[in-house]
Steps between C-alpha positions, in 0.01 A plus 500: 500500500128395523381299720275233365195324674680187570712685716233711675351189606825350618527817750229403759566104444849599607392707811272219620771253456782715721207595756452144583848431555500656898232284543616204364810554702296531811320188411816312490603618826156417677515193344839351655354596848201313422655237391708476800218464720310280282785276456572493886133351558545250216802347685403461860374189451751263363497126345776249587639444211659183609811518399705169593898643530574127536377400155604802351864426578457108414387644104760745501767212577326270252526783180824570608609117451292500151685791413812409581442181281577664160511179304200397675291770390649498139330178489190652648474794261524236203245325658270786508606601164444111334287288704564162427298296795190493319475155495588436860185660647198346555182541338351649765832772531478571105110520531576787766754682268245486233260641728714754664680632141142525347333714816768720523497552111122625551529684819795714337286660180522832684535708823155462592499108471841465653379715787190287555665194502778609776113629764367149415828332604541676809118481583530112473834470643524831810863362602650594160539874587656548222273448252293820664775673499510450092145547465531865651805592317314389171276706581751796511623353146154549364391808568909627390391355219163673446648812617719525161142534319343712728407856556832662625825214390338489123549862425863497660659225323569419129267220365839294442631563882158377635456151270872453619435566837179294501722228378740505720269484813315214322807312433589531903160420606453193229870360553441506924169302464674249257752464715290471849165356429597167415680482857208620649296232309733226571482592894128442420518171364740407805205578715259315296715184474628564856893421413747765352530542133754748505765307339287569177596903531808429221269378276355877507830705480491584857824568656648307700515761760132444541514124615647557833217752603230225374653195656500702791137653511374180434627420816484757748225757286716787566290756308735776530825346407329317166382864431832636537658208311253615210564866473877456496437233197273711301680848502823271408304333262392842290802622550695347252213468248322820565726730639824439409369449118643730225150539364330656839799666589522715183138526417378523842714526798737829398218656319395855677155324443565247763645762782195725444251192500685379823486798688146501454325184563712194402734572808209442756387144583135575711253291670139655511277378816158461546339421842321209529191516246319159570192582249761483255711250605227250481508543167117684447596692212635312204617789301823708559309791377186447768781459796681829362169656516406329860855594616416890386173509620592398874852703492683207493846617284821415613565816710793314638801378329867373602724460252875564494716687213763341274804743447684311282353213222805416354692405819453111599591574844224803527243264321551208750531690830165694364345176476531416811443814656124445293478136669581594867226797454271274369546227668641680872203689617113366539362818404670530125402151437158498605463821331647388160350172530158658507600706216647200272169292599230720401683666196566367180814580288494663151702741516381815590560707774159597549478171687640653802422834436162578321464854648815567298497271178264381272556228228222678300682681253215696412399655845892531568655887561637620194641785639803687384578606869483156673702644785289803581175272540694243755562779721163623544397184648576173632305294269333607155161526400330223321575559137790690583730234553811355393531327232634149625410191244449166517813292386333333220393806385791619423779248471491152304660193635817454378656155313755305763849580439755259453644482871866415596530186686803521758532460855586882634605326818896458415699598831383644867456885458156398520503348822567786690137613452350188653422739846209586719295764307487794723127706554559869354317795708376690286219334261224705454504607163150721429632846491837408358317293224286811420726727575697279194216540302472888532877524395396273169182759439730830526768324249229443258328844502869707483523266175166504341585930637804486290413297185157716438777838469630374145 
């Protein structure tokens, strides 16, 4: 049989594929010692995360009276559903749901306004931990996001798998601000009126699992257990409406478009840091585009990540003990938050992941690598060339906002299995996520050469 040109070609694509392999497995294996020793500097020095046992307990004995109330919170769960007390607030209280339902409307257009929204909260309000928290996990959403249109994840999925995949992140990420952002808001208000106003959170369809943790850090400010109390709600809250919905489950979730993705990039939640760049923090250059090219210039890339790696999206459990894995990181040594502080103040979302690596990604689709061996050109370098990049866009390049959903109003908070994971978030060892997150990244390059190998045989 003759052999035609396609396949002559394929031949030495094929041989520089399989001699990279030894390589890449050698990479892999330098990289978990690195990361070892990188992650035990990261954690000598430790934040108290000021954890109050004592308060802790007096919530958990608080939900478990709520939830052993059922008629109690049948009536609570209609209330969400059907509020009827209108009329008994005050002008000033219904003047403040106005305000708060109409700012969270705007702020929750897309992942890069949501994201935005969660910096300036924290920036105004530091003892709401969680709020940073959100802002670097939307991050993470975004650039999963952008990733679906980029130069490796759009040639391995279906057009059909990525839009549904796109949606189903956006759903998660739009239903979690809805949700949260008017509690942060109303905690703002509080401040600026100087008296709670958290008896106003059922007028949002916030569960009443939430009001405890509120009544309480307006008391005491106990940054890490209201942080806690909010991860636990939000994972519940998606869980039912995202997760657990027939539509992501068959479209998404048990799709072998999902596993791939996840193995990939969607499983790892990373924090870039910068060191402290105080030309740019002042604020000297306007443009995200003159502060990329600054950063460049003077080497400043975020050389240094921590991160952590989520095994298993579909499980609650995994999805709420990762989130507070990410929170005692974050929050439970000074070096990771100075470093992603620095990071978060100096660079702007939109969505591409040349924000915290230029050297490797570009936004520029023009000037990106449009090679068909992606994986051969990582290895011969740590970063790329300039105009040999990958292709990373900006997320409203490639992505339109989508129309708000109709959302399910119920309380998810209906007996105590949820109490249990009221406890002090314990700091994990091993953080440091550069090599792993490139090593990740190497693994998605290979995939897509053996396929664009394969398909250009028939």
């Amino acid at each position: 049989m003759p052999v035609t040109s396609a396949q002559r070609t394929l031949v030495p694509a094929w041989i520089r594929i399989m001699s990279a392999l030894p390589k890449t497995a050698a990479e892999v294996a330098r990289g978990k010692a690195a990361g070892w020793k990188a992650s035990r500097q990261l954690t000598r020095r430790r934040r108290p995360l000021d954890w109050k046992e004592t308060s802790a307990q007096s919530i958990r004995d608080q939900l478990d009276r709520m939830a052993g109330d059922i008629g109690r919170m049948r009536e609570m769960r209609n209330h969400l559903a059907y509020p009827r007390d209108t009329n008994a607030r005050s002008q000033e209280e219904q003047d403040i749901l106005h305000t708060i339902r109409t700012r969270t409307r705007e702020a929750n257009r897309s992942n890069i306004t949501r994201t935005k929204a969660y910096y300036d909260c924290y920036r105004e309000y530091p003892e709401l931990h969680w709020s940073f928290l959100a802002h670097m996990v939307s991050r993470n959403a975004g650039w999963n996001m952008s990733d679906l249109k980029g130069g490796l994840m759009s040639d391995l999925m279906e057009p059909s798998a990525r839009e549904d995949l796109y949606r189903m992140l956006e759903r998660c990420n739009a239903l979690i601000f809805q949700d949260a952002y008017p509690q942060l808001l109303l905690y703002s208000h509080s401040r600026r009126l100087g008296r709670s106003l958290f008896h106003l959170l059922p007028s949002f369809g916030v569960s009443a699992f939430m009001s405890p943790f509120w009544d309480r850090f307006w008391i005491e400010r106990d940054s890490a257990l209201l942080a806690i109390g909010l991860i636990i709600n939000e994972q519940n809250y998606i869980e039912g409406r995202v997760v657990q919905n027939g539509y992501y489950q068959s479209r998404v979730l048990r799709k072998k478009a999902f596993s791939m993705h996840s193995k990939f990039q969607m499983n790892q939640v990373v924090f870039p840091m910068l060191p402290h760049i105080p030309e740019l923090e002042a604020d000297v250059f306007h443009t995200p585009e003159e502060k990329s090219r600054i950063r460049e210039s003077a080497g400043y890339a975020a050389d240094s990540m921590v991160g952590l790696i989520l095994e298993q999206f579909s499980s609650l459990n995994e999805r709420i003990a990762f989130g507070k894995a990410l929170y005692a990181t974050l929050f439970g040594y000074e070096d990771v938050l100075s470093g992603v502080h620095s990071f978060a103040s100096v660079v702007e979302h939109r969505g591409s992941r040349s924000e915290y690596w230029p050297q490797l990604f570009t936004h520029d689709k023009k000037n990106a690598l449009n090679s068909p061996l992606e994986s051969v050109e990582l290895m011969k370098q740590e970063w790329l060339p300039g105009g040999r990049r990958l292709y990373s866009p900006l997320l409203h390049d490639v992505w339109h906002d989508l129309y708000s959903e109709p959302i399910p109003r119920y309380d998810w908070f209906k007996n105590e299995d949820a109490i249990h994971y009221v406890s002090r978030p314990r700091r994990p060892l091993m953080i440091e996520m550069t090599h792993a997150h490139r090593n990740a990244l190497q693994k998605t390059a290979l995939t897509h050469d053996v396929g664009r190998a394969v398909t250009s045989t028939y």
